[in-house]
N, C-alpha and C positions, 0 to 999 in steps of 0.2 A: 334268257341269258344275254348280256353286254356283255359287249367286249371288256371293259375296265371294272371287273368282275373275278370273283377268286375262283368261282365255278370256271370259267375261262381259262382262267391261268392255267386251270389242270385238263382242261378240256382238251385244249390246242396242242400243247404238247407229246399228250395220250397219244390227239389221233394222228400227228403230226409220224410219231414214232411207229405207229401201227402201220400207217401210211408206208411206208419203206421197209417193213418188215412182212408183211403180206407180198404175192404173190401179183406182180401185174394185172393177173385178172379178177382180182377182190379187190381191186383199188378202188373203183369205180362205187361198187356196195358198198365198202364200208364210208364212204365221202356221203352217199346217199343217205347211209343210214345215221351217221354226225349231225348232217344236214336236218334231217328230221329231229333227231331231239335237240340241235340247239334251237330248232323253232318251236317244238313243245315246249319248251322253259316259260314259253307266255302263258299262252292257255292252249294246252294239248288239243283240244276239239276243235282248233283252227287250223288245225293239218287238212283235216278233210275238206275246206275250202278249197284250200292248193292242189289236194289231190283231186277233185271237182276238173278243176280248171287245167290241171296236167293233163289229164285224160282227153280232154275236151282238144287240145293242142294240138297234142300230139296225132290224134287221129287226125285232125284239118292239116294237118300238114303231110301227113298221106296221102289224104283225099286229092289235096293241092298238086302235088307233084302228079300222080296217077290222070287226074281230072284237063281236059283242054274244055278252053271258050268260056261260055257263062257260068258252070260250074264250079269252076275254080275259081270265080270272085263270089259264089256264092258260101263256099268252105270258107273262104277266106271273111267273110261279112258273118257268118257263122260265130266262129272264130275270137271278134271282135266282139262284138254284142256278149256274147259270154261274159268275156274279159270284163268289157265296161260296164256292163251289169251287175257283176257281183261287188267290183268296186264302188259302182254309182250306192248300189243298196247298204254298203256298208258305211259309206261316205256322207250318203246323204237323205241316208229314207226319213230319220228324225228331223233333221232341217227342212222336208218338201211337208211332211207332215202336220210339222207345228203351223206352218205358215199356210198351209189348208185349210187347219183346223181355226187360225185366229181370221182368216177371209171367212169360211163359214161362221163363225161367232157374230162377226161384223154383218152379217147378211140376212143372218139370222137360221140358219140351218144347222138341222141334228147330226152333228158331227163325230161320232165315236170311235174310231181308230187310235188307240192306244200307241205314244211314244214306245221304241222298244227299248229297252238295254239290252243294248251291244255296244262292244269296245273295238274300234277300229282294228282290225289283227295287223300286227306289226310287220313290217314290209308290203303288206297287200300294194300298192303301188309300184314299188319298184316289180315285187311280181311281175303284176300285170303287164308291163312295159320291159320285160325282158320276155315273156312268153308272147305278147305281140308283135316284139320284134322279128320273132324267129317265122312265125306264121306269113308275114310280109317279106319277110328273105325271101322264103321258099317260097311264094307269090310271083317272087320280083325275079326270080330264077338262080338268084345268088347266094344260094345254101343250099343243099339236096338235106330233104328229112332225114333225118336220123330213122335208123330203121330198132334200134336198140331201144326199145321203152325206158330200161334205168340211165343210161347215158341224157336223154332228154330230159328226164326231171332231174336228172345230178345239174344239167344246165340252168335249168330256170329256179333251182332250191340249194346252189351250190352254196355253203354257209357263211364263208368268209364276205360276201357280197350282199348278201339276202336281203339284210336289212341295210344298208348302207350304199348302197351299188357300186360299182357305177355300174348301167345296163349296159352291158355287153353284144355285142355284134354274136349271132351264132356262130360264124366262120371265124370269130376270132377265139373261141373259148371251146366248144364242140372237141375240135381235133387234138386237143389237150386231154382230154380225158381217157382218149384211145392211146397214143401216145406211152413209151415206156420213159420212165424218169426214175433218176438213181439219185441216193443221195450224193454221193460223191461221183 
């Protein structure tokens, strides 16, 4: 789903109305659950990526705060590798690939690793760079983990951003979601 989209037009609205007509404490799910299907609108089966990598986060950033001394750069280097690895592989497994396979051609070696098809998932970048920010917060001591699992991924999958960003600071966006807001 885009934003300059008629799905959109009705989407926003819906949840915008739902949003203040729910109870403070379903604000949070049902942002969660917008958030997921305006990201299914691309290909549904690329949620589990981000669920992958939420999961992955959010415990390192447990571990992090709990964790003192080497530890705690090691959740954190955890953390990252994750992050950059599912990016790297969706980014760039076809481009290290091809260019393996035409150095093995050129060299003369049996080379048989198949190109994959896949489609970049939309936002995977910004993702990843909102969920690493939060994991170096709380590294950096300048966020406490969110203890709330659905508030965390409402952060790094909040939909109005997702594919667009801008990456957000956790201490700037986190405390908004706990937060009571009226419409008027």
């Amino acid at each position: 789903m885009i934003f300059n989209s008629w799905e959109f037009c009705v989407f926003f609205p819906l949840v915008t109305i739902l949003f203040f007509v729910l109870p403070h404490k379903l604000r949070w799910a049902l942002l969660l659950l917008a958030s997921c299907i305006f990201y299914m609108a691309f290909i549904p089966v690329y949620l589990l990526i981000l669920v992958f990598t939420i999961i992955v986060d959010y415990f390192a950033g447990l571990y992090i705060e709990r964790s003192s001394g080497p530890r705690r750069k090691l959740f954190l280097i955890a953390s990252i590798c994750a992050n950059v690895g599912v990016l790297a592989f969706f980014k760039y497994f076809n481009f290290f690939n091809a260019n393996i396979a035409q150095f093995a051609n050129l060299i003369g070696w049996n080379y048989s690793i198949p190109a994959l098809n896949i489609i970049l998932p939309i936002g995977l970048s910004f993702h990843t760079f909102q969920a690493m920010s939060y994991t170096i917060e709380v590294y950096r001591g300048r966020q406490k983990a969110e203890k709330h699992f659905g508030i965390y991924s409402l952060y790094v999958m909040f939909y109005p951003q997702l594919v667009a960003g801008p990456i957000e600071r956790p201490q700037n966006l986190i405390h908004q979601f706990h937060e009571i807001h009226r419409f008027i």
